[in-house]
C-alpha positions, 0 to 999 in steps of 0.5 A, a space after each residue: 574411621 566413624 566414630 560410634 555414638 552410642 546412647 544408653 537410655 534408662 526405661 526409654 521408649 523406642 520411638 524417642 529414637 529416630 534413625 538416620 544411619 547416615 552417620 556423616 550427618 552428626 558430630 562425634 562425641 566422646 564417651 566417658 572412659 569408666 562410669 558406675 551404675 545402679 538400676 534407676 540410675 541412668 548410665 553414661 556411654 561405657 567403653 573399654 578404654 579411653 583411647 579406643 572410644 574414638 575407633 569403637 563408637 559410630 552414630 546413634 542419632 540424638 532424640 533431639 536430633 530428630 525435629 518433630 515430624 510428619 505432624 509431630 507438635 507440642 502435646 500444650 504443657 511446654 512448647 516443643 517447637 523445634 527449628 527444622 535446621 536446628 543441629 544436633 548440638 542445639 538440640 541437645 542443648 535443648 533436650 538438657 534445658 528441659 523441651 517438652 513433649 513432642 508426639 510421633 508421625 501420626 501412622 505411629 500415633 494411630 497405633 499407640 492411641 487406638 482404644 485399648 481391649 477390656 479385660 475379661 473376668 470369669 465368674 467362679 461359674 464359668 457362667 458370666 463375663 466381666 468387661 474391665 473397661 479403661 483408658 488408653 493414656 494416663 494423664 501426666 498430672 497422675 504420673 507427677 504425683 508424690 510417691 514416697 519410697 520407704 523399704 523396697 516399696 513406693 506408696 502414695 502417700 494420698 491415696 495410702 497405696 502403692 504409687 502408679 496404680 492404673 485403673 478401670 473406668 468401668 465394669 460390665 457384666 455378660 451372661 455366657 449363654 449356654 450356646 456360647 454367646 455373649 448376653 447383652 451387656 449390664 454395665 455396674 452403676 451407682 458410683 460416680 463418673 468418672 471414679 477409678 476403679 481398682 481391685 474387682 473380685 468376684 464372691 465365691 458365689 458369684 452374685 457380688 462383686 467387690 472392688 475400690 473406688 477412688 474419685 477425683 478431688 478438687 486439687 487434682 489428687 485422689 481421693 483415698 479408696 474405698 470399698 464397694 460391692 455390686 449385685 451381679 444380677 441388677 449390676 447396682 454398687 454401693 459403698 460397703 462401709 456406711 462411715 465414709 472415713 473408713 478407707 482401704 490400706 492397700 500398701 499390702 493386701 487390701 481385701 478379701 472374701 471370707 464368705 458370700 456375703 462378708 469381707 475381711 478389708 485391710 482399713 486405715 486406722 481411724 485413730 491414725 494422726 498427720 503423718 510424722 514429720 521430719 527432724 530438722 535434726 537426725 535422730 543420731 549418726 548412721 551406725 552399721 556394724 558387723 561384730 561377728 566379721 561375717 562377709 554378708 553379700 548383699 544385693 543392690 536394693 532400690 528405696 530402702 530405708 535411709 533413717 529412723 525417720 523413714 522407718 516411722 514413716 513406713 510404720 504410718 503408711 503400712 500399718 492398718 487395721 482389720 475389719 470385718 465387714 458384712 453386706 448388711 451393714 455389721 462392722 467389727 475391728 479385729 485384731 490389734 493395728 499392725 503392719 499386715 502383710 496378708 490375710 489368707 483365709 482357710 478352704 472351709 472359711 473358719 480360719 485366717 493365715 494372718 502375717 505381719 512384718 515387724 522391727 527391726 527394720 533394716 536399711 540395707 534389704 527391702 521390707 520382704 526380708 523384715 521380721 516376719 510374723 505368721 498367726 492362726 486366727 479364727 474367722 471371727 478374729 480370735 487369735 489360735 496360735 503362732 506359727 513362727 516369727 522370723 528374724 531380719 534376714 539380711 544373710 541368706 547366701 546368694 548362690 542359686 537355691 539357697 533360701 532363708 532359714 526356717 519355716 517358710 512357704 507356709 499355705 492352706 492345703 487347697 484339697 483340704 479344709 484347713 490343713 497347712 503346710 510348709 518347708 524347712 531347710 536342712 542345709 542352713 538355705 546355704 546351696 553350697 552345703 551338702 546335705 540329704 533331705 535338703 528340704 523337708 515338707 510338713 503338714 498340720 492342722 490349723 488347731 493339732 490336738 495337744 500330742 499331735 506335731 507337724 507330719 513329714 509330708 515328703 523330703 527332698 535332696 534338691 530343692 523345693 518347688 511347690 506342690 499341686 494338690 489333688 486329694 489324699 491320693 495324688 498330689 505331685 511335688 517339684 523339686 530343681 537344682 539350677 546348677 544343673 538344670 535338673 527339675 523332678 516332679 513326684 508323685 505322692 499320696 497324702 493319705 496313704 503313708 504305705 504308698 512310697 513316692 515316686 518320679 514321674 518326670 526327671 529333666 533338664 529345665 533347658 530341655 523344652 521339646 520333653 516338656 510334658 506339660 502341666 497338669 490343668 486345675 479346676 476350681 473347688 467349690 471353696 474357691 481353691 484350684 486343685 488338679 483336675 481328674 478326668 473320667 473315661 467311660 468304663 476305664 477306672 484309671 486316673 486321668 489327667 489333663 497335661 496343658 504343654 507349650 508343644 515346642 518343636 523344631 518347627 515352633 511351638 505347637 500347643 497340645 493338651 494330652 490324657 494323661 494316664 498317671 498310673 501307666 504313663 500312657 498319653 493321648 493328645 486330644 487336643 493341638 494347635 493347627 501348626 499351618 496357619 494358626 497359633 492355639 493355646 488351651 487357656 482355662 477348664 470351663 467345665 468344673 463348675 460342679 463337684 468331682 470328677 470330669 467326664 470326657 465328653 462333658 469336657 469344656 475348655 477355653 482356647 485362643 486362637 491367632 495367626 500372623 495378622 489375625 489378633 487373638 480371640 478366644 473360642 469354648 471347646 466341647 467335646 465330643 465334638 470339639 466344637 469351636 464357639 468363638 465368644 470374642 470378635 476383637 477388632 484388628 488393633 492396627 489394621 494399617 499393618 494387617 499385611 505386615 510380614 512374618 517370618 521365623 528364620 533359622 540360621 548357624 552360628 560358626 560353631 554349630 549352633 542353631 540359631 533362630 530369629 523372627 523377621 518382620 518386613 513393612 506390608 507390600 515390601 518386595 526386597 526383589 524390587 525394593 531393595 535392602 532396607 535399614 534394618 534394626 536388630 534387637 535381642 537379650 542374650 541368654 546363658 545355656 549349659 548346652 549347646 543342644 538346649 541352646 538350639 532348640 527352637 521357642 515361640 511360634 512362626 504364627 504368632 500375632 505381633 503384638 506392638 506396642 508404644 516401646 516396641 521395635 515394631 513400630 518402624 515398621 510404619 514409621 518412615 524417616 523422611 520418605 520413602 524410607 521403610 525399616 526391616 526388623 529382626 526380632 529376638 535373635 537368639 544370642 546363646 551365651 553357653 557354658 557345658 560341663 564346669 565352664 561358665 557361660 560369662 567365661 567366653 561371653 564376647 566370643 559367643 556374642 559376637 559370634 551369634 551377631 555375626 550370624 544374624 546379620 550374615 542372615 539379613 544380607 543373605 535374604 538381601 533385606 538389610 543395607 550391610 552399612 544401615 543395620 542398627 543393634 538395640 536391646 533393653 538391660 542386659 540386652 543394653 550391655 550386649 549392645 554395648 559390647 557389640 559396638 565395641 567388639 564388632 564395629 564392622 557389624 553395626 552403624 549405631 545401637 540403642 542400649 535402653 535402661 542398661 546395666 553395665 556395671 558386672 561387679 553388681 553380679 554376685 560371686 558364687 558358683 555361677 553367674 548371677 543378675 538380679 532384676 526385680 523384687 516383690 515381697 509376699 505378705 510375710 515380708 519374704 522378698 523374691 528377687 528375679 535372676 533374668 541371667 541366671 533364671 531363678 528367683 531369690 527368696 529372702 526372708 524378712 531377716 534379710 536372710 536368703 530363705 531359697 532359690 526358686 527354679 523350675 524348667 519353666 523359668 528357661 524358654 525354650 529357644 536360647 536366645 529368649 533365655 538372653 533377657 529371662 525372669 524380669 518383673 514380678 509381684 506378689 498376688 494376695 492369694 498367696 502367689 507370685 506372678 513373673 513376667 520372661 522378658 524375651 519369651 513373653 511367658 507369664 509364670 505363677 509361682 504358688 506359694 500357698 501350698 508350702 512350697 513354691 509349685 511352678 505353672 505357666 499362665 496360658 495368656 490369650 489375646 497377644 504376647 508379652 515379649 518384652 515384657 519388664 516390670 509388673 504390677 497387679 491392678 487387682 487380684 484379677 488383672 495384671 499391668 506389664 510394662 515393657 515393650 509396648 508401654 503396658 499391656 493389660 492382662 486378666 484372669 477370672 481362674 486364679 492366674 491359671 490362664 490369663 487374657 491380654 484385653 488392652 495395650 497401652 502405648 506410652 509417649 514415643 521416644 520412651 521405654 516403660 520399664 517399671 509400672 506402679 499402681 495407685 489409686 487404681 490407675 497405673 503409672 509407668 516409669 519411662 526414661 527421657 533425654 538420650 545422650 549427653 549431658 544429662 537424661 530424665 525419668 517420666 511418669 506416664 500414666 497408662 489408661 486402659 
């Protein structure tokens, strides 16, 4: 009998594992019999008792039973040397001691050092380009620098930002000519060589450019940040501030555009001191009561506050001071130093929505559910009114769609001038209460007469999801309930109370092939994204453009349709050519002017890709659809140009339709080849029915985007020689649980049912050796793998179990089964904590309360098996939304939280996937950093987020799992586990260079 030998890495890259699959060539090691795990903490192998660990766990090949190979050598800073007869006991001694870095096989090597793709920015005219130019890799000096981790949040104290910023090294500017082509490139000059580059915003005109800089210093650090401007035409920056000891305070919000030509900067005060130092004696003892004997359930936070010490010391890092400043020079301080969380300024440009947190502080939720304070200012700083002031919340209920009492979701209407709105619960935020409305919007005016109280804009018995404006005749409003999937959208008429509302749509979220689609938004020339009104010629109806994903039982099939919203009627003018290509609709081009589109003045961006031809993008006119391609990207890894692809679909025992995608290496002919070791890797997914479960998500045409955690890259990798790997991508493991029954009531049954099939699939297509097929999967995809080496040893020869959580009793009891993954905290101080189980998002508010459950049908992808690893990192733009990255469906959401509520939209992201994607973190308002699998893809976006490019991809050390990254002084880091087995295992900060 073999002894399995399970690794569980915490943000540890694929290619620090090398596998042999020949089990007999390592020794057996015990696994501990019970251990506890939090989410940065890395977790020793589990089992389910101690006497059956021996017959439950084979081998998993050591990192450090690897030697380097195939011109593997020390990276210089600690030899890395290691004996090719070394065993695998000195090795991991070795690894224990603190080895250094080794580099992969240099075919491996060619893919994750190859120069990464700028990213791209549109003006707000559609009429220029930015190229964001950066680094491949981030040095490791940037990844090592201190970080202090106060409230939820890591700072660099240095830089007085968040820690782990990457960074561009460039911008340049084209002009889009008018036939579709690129002008020459202007590159932006005047700082120094060599400066960092964070935070590139566009003017609402478009003739500047403003962003932050930050240099090298002479003792290795940064320098703090900050603000300069460009002129677009003459692409000449220069400082905005003359005093050079005015710096940014990026902790929260750092800047933003009030008008052409001033700028409202989150500053460093300048009386600021030392920071405050530590007590050698503590203030006093930790004391935590609970008078009222209230059973609070609390998640598990990572970097709270631990003493009063640390709530000074937030205090000194986030607390700043405002000032306005204009392009000719004129500086003023407004508004006295506090800890400003956001700063949004109204449509017509004459109110700010200005929200600080506040103590008391708590040590027990992270600073998005501290007290929270929302004012009213005038442009000019003048204080007009409060909103609200919430307190701590540290009680809101953790069942789905529960959320933090009060006021909350409070934003600028985007049709109006300065009209907000907002929603308050009518069920306490407690999900489990009964109530109809259970959330009512309102609406006001930024300064109400006297009489004049806030106006019921709409009421809703399920829970709010956000709204598209349109005018004071269409907006559409959404609303969901997790529980049973269901998602509305309706249509109302702001102006017009005599006009009653009504559904347009009503379904089930799992349900992806009645997906109608998202209306498409144009710019306002406020800067504001409003939904976009088509005009046909002698036809006075109101059209729409509805952007859907287009999923099918034959892979998804993109589509843009004119959508009639009085009649309902539709007419697909536009899809994706389903035989080679993968297509998406990325952003409208034609909305530089004011009002109504025409059909046939109608422009669109597109991507365009297809197995083995990376994205580039196209303009789309019409009437002609004519195609102009405006990116002629190179093949990022032209060795794998004849890589095979191929989406596969197979039947669980029980009737469930299954699908996976196969990757097989160039030139492999399993006829003449023979089967090869082949490596599965998943993310369960949970399903309240069997029929969403076995719908069909992602498309056979789909480029395979690699990276440096990707499983992918054993495609070129060859353990010894000729050894090549099969990989089966994403298979899809429904967990599903109808009617009143709960998915996690037949998990074992259903996992290792839906392995069974996969690897049944394999051996049918006679690609995988029965006795070399490994299993690996990344968080909840580690605790799959864990489990299937221990209920199915017969299936697999060894596993990777990567940044695992296995630890159940960290779910949250309630009325269904729950996981929270990641956290992001708005400028208010509500927390948005995503469920990548349960695929909705927690809003906390910053009394620690749980303000709302997000979920919307967009959160669930639409093939099962992606819904295996769901909702995962997330961050919070300055603009007043929320990004979030679908682990296993690679979908990028924005979630607007201007508008009042939470209004759901997928990102349509050119350029290559995102699967795989885990945490997430804003370069700049316009630019995105997902970490994951590869290391960290750069992603960008010149429309508010409402469609996005992939523009560079960065790949990490090998034998590392990016699955956090934090931006600091412009430059990014990401958190990488390394050391794989036992006795001990280590973190490492990468920084990513795009």
């Amino acid at each position: 009998m073999r002894l399995h030998k399970l690794y569980h890495l915490h943000r540890f890259s694929l290619l620090s594992l090398s596998l042999s699959l020949q089990p007999s060539q390592f020794s057996a090691v015990s696994a501990p019999t019970s251990v506890t795990v939090r989410h940065t903490v890395t977790m020793a192998a589990a089992t389910t008792s101690s006497s059956s660990s021996s017959s439950r766990l084979r081998n998993l090949v050591p990192v450090s039973a690897v030697a380097a190979e195939n011109g593997g050598a020390s990276n210089g800073s600690v030899s890395s040397s290691v004996s090719s007869s070394a065993t695998p006991a000195q090795d991991e001694d070795e690894l224990a001691a603190g080895v250094g870095y080794r580099l992969p096989p240099l075919e491996i090597r060619d893919i994750v050092d190859a120069p990464p793709l700028p990213a791209l920015s549109f003006s707000p005219f559609r009429d220029k380009i930015l190229f964001l130019k950066r680094r491949a890799l981030p040095p490791l000096a940037e990844l090592a620098r201190p970080e202090e981790k106060l409230a939820g949040i890591r700072i660099d104290g240095k830089c007085n930002t968040r820690s782990r910023m990457s960074f561009y090294t460039s911008i340049a500017i084209h002009q889009l000519l008018p036939d579709g082509t690129l002008g020459p490139e202007r590159e932006v000059h005047g700082f120094t060589d060599g400066a960092k580059i964070n935070f590139v915003t566009w003017s609402p005109d478009g003739r500047h450019l403003s962003f932050s800089v930050r240099v090298d210093e002479e003792d290795n650090s940064s320098s703090k940040l900050r603000v300069w401007v460009a002129d677009v035409e003459t692409g000449k920056a220069r400082p905005l501030f003359e005093n050079l000891d005015i710096s940014l305070n990026a902790v929260f919000d750092n800047f933003v555009w009030l008008d052409n030509s001033s700028l409202l900067v989150s500053t460093i005060p300048l009386s600021r001191r030392d920071p405050p130092k530590k007590p050698i004696v503590p203030f006093g003892p930790k004391i935590q009561s609970n008078e009222q004997k209230n059973v609070i359930q609390v998640r598990t936070f990572q970097d709270l506050l631990k003493d009063e010490y640390d709530a000074d010391l937030f205090d000194y890092y986030a607390t700043s001071q405002l000032v306005l400043a204009s392009l000719d020079g004129i500086v003023k301080e407004i508004g006295p130093p506090a800890v400003y969380t956001s700063m949004d300024p109204s449509p017509d440009q004459n109110y700010i929505l200005i929200s600080t947190i506040h103590r008391p502080y708590s040590f027990i939720v992270p600073c998005g559910r501290f007290p929270k304070k929302v004012d009213i200012w005038t442009a000019d700083g003048r204080f007009v009114r409060e909103l609200c002031d919430l307190p701590l919340a540290e009680d809101i209920p953790i069942a789905s769609n529960s959320v933090r009492k009060g006021t909350r979701s409070i934003n600028w209407r985007a049709d109006k001038p300065s009209t907000l709105y907002w929603v308050e619960t009518q069920d306490g935020g407690d999900a489990k209460v009964e109530v109809s409305p259970r959330d009512i919007i309102y609406t006001q005016p930024a300064e109400p007469l006297d009489s004049e109280g806030p106006e019921v804009l709409h009421k809703l018995d399920l829970r709010y999801g956000g709204i598209s404006w349109c005018d004071d005749s269409l907006a559409l409003v959404y609303e969901s309930w997790y529980k049973t999937r269901r998602i509305r959208t309706w249509v109302i008429s702001p102006g017009s109370k005599d006009i009653s509302p009504r559904i347009l749509f009503d379904r089930s979220s799992e349900d992806v092939y009645s997906d109608p689609g998202s209306p498409m938004l144009r710019r306002t020339p406020a800067g504001t994204y409003v939904i976009a009104k088509i005009k046909k010629e002698n036809d006075e109806g109101t059209y729409l453009l509805l952007n859907g994903s287009g999923a099918t039982p034959e892979g998804n099939i993109p589509f843009l349709d004119l959508f009639n919203i009085d009649t309902g009627d539709k007419e697909r003018i536009w899809k994706s050519d389903k035989e080679k290509y993968y297509e998406t609709v990325v952003a409208l081009m034609s909305d530089e002017k004011e009002g109504d589109l025409l059909i046939d003045q109608l422009k669109i961006l597109t991507s365009k890709e297809s197995k083995t031809e990376n994205t580039q993008y196209y303009l789309l006119s019409w009437p002609e659809k004519k195609a102009c391609q405006i990116t002629n990207f190179p093949h990022p890894y032209p060795q794998l140009e004849s890589l095979q692809k191929e989406m596969v679909r197979y039947q669980r025992k029980d009737g469930v339709q299954l699908t996976a995608t196969l990757y097989l290496p160039p030139g492999y002919d399993p006829s003449k080849d023979g089967p090869l070791p082949c490596l599965i890797w998943s993310y369960p997914g949970e399903f309240k029915s069997k029929d969403a479960a076995g719908q069909v998500r992602g498309s056979p045409n789909e480029f395979a985007g690699i990276g440096p955690t990707s499983a992918l890259l054993w495609l070129v990798r060859r353990h010894g020689s000729p050894c090549l790997f099969a990989i089966l991508s994403g298979p899809t493991i429904p967990i599903i649980g109808e009617g009143d029954e709960e998915a996690n009531d037949r998990y074992v049954e259903q996992l290792v049912a839906s392995a069974e099939a996969a690897v049944e699939e394999v051996l049918r297509r006679g690609v995988a050796h029965p006795n070399k097929i490994a299993v690996g999967g990344h968080s909840y995809g580690a605790f799959m793998t864990a489990n299937l080496l221990a209920h199915a040893p017969h299936l697999f020869c060894c596993g990777i179990a990567r940044s695992g959580a296995y630890n159940r009793t960290l779910t949250p009891f309630g009325d269904e089964k729950a996981f929270a993954d990641d956290v992001a905290v708005d400028g208010e101080g509500n927390a948005y904590v995503t469920d990548i189980k349960g695929n909705k998002i927690w809003k906390v508010g910053a009394d620690g309360k749980l303000v709302s459950i997000i979920r919307s049908p967009l959160f669930t992808a639409k093939e099962w098996y992606k819904n295996l690893v769901g909702l995962n990192g997330i961050v919070y733009h300055p603009d007043g939304f929320l990004l979030v990255i679908h682990t296993f469906s690679g979908n990028l959401l924005k979630i607007d939280l201007s508008m009042g509520e939470e209004v759901v939209k997928l990102v349509k992201v050119v350029g290559g996937p995102l699967t795989f994607g885990d945490g997430i973190e804003l370069l700049s308002p316009t630019k995105l950093v997902v970490a994951g699998n590869p290391s960290a893809r750069l992603v960008e976006s010149s429309d508010g987020w409402e469609t996005a490019s992939l523009v560079a991809t960065f790949y990490g050390p090998k034998h590392r799992l990016a699955t956090a990254a934090t931006v600091k002084d412009g430059r990014v880091y990401l958190n990488h586990l390394i050391g794989m087995g036992y006795p001990k295992k280590k973190h490492t900060l990468v920084e990513a260079v795009f």
